[in-house]
VMD Tcl script that builds the backbone (N, CA, C; Angstrom):
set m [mol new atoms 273]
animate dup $m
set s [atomselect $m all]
$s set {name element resname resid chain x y z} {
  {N N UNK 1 A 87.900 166.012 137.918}
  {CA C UNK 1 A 86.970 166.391 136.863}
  {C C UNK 1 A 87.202 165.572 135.593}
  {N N UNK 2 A 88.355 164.908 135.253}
  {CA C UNK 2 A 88.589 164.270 133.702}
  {C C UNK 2 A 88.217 163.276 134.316}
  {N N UNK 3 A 88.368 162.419 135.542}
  {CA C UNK 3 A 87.596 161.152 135.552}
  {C C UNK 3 A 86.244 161.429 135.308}
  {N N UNK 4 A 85.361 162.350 135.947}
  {CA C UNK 4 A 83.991 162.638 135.830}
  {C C UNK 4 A 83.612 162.495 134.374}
  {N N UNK 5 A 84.190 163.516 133.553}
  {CA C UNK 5 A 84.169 163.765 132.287}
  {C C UNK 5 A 84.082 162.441 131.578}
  {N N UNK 6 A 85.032 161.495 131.371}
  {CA C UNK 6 A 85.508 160.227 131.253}
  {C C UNK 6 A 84.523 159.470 131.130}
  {N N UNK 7 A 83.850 159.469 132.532}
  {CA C UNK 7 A 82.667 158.468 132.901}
  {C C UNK 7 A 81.408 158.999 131.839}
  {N N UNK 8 A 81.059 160.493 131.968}
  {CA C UNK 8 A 80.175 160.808 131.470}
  {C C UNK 8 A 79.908 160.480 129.965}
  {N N UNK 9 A 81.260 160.569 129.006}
  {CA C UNK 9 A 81.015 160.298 127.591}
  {C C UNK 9 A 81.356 158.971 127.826}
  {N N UNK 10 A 81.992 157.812 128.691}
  {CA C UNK 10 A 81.353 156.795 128.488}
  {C C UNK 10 A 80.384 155.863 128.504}
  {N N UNK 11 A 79.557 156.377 129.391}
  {CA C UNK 11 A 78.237 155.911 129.777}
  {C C UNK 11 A 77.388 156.618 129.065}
  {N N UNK 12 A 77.719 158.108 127.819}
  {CA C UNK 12 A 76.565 158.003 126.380}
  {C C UNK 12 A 76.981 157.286 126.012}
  {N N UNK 13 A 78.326 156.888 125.019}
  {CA C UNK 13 A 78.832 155.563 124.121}
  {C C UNK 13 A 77.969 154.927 124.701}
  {N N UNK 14 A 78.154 154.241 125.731}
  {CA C UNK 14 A 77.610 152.514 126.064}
  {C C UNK 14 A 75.962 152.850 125.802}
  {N N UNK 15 A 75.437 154.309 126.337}
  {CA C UNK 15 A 73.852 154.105 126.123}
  {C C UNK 15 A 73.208 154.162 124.586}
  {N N UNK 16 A 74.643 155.126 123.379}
  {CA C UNK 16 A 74.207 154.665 122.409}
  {C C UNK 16 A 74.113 153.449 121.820}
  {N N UNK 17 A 75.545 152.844 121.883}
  {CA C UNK 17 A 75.784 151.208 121.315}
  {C C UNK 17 A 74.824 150.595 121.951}
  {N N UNK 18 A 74.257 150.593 123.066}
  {CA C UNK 18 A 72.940 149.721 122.884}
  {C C UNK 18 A 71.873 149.744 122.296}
  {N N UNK 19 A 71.139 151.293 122.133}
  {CA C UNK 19 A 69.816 151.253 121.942}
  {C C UNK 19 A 70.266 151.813 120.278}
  {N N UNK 20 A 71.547 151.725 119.894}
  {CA C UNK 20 A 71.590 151.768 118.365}
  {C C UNK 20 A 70.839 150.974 117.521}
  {N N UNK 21 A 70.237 149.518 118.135}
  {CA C UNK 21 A 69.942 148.437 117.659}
  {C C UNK 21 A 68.026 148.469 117.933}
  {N N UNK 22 A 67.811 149.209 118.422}
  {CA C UNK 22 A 66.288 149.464 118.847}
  {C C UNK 22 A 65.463 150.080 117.697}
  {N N UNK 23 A 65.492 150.826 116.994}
  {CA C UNK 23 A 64.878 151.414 115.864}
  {C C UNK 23 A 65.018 150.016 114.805}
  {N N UNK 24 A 65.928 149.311 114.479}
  {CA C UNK 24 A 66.287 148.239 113.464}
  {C C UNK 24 A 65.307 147.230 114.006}
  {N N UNK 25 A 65.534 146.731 115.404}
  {CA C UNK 25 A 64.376 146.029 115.884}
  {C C UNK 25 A 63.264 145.936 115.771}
  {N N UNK 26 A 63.261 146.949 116.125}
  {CA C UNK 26 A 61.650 147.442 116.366}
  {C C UNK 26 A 60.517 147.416 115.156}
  {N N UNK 27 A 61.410 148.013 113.927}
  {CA C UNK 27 A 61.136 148.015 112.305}
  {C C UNK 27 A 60.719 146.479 112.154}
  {N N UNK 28 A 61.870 145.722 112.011}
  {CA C UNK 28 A 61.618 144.323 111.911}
  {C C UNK 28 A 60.522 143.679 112.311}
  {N N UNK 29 A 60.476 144.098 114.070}
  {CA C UNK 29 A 59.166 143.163 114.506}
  {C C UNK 29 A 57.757 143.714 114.031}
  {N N UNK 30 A 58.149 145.001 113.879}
  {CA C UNK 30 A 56.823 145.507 113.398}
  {C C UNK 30 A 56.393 145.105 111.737}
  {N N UNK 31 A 56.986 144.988 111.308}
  {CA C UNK 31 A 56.977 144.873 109.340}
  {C C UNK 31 A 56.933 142.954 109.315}
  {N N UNK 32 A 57.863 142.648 110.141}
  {CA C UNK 32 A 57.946 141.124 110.040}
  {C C UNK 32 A 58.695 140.957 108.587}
  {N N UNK 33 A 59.559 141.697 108.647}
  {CA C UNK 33 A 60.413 141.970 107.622}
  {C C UNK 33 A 62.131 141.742 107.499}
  {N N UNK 34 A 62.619 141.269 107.270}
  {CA C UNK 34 A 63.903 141.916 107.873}
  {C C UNK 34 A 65.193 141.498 105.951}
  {N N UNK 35 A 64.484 141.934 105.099}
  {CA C UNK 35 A 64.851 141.666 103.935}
  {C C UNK 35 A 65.629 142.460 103.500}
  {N N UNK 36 A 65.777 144.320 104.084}
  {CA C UNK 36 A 66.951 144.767 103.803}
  {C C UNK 36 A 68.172 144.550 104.633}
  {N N UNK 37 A 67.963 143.894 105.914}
  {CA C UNK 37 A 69.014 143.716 106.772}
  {C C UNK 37 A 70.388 142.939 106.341}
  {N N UNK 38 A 71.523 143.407 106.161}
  {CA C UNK 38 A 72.951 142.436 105.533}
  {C C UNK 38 A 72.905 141.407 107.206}
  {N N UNK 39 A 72.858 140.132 106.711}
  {CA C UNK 39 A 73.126 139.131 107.370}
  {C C UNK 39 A 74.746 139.049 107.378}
  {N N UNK 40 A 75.696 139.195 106.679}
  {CA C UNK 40 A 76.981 139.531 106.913}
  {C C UNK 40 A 76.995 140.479 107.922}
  {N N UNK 41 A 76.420 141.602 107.936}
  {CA C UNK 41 A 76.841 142.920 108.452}
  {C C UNK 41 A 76.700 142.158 110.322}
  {N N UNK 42 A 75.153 142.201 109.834}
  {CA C UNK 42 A 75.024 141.740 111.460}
  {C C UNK 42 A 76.002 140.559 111.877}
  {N N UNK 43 A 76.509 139.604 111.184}
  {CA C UNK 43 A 77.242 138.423 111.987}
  {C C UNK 43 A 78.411 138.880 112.410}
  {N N UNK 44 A 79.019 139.496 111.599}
  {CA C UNK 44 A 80.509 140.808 112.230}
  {C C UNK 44 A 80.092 141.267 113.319}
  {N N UNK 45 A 79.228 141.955 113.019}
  {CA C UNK 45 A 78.591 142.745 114.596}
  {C C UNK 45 A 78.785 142.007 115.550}
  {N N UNK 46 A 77.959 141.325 115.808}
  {CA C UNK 46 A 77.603 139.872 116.703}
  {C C UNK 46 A 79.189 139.284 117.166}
  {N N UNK 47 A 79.252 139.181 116.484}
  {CA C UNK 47 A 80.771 138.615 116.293}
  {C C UNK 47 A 81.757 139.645 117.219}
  {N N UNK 48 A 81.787 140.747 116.704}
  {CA C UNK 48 A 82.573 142.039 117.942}
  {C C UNK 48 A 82.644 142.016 119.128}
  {N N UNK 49 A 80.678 141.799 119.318}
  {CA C UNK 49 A 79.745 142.361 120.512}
  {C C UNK 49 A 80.719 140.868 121.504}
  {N N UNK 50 A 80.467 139.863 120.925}
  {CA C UNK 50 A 81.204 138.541 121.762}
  {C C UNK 50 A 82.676 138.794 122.276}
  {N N UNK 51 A 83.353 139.133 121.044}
  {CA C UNK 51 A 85.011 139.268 121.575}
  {C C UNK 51 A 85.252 140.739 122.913}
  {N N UNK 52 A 84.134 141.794 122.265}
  {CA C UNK 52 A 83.921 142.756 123.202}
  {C C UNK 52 A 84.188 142.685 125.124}
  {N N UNK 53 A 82.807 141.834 124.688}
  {CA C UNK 53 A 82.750 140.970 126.166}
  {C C UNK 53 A 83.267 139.799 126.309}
  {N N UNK 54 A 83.902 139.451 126.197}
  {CA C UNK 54 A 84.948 138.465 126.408}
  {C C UNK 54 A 86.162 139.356 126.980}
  {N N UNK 55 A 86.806 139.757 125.916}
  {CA C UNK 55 A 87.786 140.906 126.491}
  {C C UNK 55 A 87.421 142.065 127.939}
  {N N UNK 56 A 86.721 142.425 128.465}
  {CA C UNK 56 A 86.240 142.646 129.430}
  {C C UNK 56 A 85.926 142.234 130.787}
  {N N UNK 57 A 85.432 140.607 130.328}
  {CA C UNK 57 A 85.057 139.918 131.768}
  {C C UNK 57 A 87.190 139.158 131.772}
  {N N UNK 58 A 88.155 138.801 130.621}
  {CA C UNK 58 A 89.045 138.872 130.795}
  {C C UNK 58 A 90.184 139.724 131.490}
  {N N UNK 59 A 89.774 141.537 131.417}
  {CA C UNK 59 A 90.203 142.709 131.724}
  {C C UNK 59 A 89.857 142.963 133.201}
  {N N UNK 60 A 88.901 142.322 133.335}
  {CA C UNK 60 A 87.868 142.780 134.587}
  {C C UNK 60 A 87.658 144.086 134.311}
  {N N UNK 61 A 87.233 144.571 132.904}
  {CA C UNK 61 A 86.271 145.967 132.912}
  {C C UNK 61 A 85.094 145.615 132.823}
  {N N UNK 62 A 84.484 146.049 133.648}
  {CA C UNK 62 A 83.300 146.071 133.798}
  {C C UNK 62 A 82.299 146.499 133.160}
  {N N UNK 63 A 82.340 148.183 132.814}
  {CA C UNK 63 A 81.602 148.682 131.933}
  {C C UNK 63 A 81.936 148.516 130.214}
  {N N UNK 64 A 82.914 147.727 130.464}
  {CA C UNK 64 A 83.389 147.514 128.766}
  {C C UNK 64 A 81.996 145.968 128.811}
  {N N UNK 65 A 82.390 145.239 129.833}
  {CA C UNK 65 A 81.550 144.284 129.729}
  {C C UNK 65 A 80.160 144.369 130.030}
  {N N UNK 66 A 79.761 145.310 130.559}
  {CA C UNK 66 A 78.113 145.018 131.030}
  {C C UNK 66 A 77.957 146.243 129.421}
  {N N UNK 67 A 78.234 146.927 128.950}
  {CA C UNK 67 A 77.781 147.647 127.637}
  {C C UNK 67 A 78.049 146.580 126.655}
  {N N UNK 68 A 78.880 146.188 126.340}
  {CA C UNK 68 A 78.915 145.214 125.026}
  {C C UNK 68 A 77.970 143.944 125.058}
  {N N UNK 69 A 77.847 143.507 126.144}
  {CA C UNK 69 A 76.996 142.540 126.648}
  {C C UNK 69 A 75.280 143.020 126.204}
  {N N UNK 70 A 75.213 144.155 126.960}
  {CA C UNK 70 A 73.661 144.836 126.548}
  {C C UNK 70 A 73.618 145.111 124.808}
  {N N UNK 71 A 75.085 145.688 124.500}
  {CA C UNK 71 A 74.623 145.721 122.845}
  {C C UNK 71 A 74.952 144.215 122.168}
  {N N UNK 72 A 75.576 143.381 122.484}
  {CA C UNK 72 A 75.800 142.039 121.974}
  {C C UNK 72 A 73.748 141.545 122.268}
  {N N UNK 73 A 73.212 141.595 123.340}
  {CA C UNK 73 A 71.858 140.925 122.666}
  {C C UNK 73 A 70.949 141.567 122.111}
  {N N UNK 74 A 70.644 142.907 121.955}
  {CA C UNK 74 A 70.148 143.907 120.971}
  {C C UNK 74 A 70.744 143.547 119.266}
  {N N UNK 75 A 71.657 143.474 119.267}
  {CA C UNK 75 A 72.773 143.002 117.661}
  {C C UNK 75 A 72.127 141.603 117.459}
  {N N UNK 76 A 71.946 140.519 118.570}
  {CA C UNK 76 A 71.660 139.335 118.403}
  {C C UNK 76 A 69.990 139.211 118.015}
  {N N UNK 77 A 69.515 140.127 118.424}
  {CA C UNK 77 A 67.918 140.000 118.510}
  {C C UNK 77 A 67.542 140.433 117.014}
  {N N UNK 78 A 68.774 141.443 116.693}
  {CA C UNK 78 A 68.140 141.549 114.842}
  {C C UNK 78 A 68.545 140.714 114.476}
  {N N UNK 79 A 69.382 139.990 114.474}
  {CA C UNK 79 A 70.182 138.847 113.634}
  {C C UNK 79 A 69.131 137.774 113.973}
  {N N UNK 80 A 68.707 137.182 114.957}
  {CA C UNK 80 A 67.549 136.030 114.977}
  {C C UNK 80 A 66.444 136.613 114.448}
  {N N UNK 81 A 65.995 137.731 114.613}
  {CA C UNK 81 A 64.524 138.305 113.711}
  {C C UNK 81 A 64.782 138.190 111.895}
  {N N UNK 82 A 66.584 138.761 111.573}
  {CA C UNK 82 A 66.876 138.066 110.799}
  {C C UNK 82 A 66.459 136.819 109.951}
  {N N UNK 83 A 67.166 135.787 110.648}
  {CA C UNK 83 A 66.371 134.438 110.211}
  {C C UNK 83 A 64.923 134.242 110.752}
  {N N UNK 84 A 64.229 134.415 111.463}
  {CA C UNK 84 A 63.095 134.211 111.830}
  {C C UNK 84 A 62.274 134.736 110.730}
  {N N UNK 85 A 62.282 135.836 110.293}
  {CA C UNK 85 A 61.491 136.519 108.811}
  {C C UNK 85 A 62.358 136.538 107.760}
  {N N UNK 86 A 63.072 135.646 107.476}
  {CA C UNK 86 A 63.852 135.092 106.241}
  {C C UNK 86 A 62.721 134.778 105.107}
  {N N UNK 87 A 61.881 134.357 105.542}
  {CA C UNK 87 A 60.858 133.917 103.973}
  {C C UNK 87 A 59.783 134.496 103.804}
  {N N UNK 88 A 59.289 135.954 105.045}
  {CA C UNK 88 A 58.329 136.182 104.802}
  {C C UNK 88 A 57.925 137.129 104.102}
  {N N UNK 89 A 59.288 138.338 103.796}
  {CA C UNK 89 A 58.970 139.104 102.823}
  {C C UNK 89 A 58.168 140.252 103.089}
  {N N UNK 90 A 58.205 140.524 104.713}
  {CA C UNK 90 A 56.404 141.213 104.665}
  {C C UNK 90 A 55.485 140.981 104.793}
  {N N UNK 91 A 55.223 139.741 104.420}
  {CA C UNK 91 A 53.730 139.393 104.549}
  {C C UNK 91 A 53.491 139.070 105.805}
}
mol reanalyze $m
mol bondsrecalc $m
mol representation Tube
mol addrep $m
């Protein structure tokens, strides 16, 4: 039963850390905005999400790596919408 348990709150973690990044997205593509977003904040992120999975496919964990991996390109997709609406302000 504690492995069960185990699995169960890790597979919410991994389903939050991914779709944590979906509402931020989503805002962005929709507004074409991304002017309150910290470009620091996200490059740390980004930055985690990599060593994350790295450390993982190193570990051979798997679910450390296929979750950080799914939230490493969700993190990456605001960070390029990021620069992609860098000058537009909205408009």
């Amino acid at each position: 039963m504690d492995d069960q348990l185990a699995n169960i709150i890790g597979t919410a973690a991994a389903l939050c850390s991914i779709t944590s990044f979906a509402p931020q997205a989503y805002k962005i593509w929709k507004e074409r905005d991304a002017s309150a977003v910290s470009l620091k904040t996200y490059s740390l992120t980004v930055s985690c999400f990599i060593l994350w999975t790295i450390y993982g496919v190193m570990t051979q964990a798997w679910p450390v790596t296929f979750a950080n991996a799914c939230a490493l390109v969700m993190a990456s997709a605001v960070l390029v919408m990021k620069w992609r609406f860098r000058d537009s302000g909205g408009q």
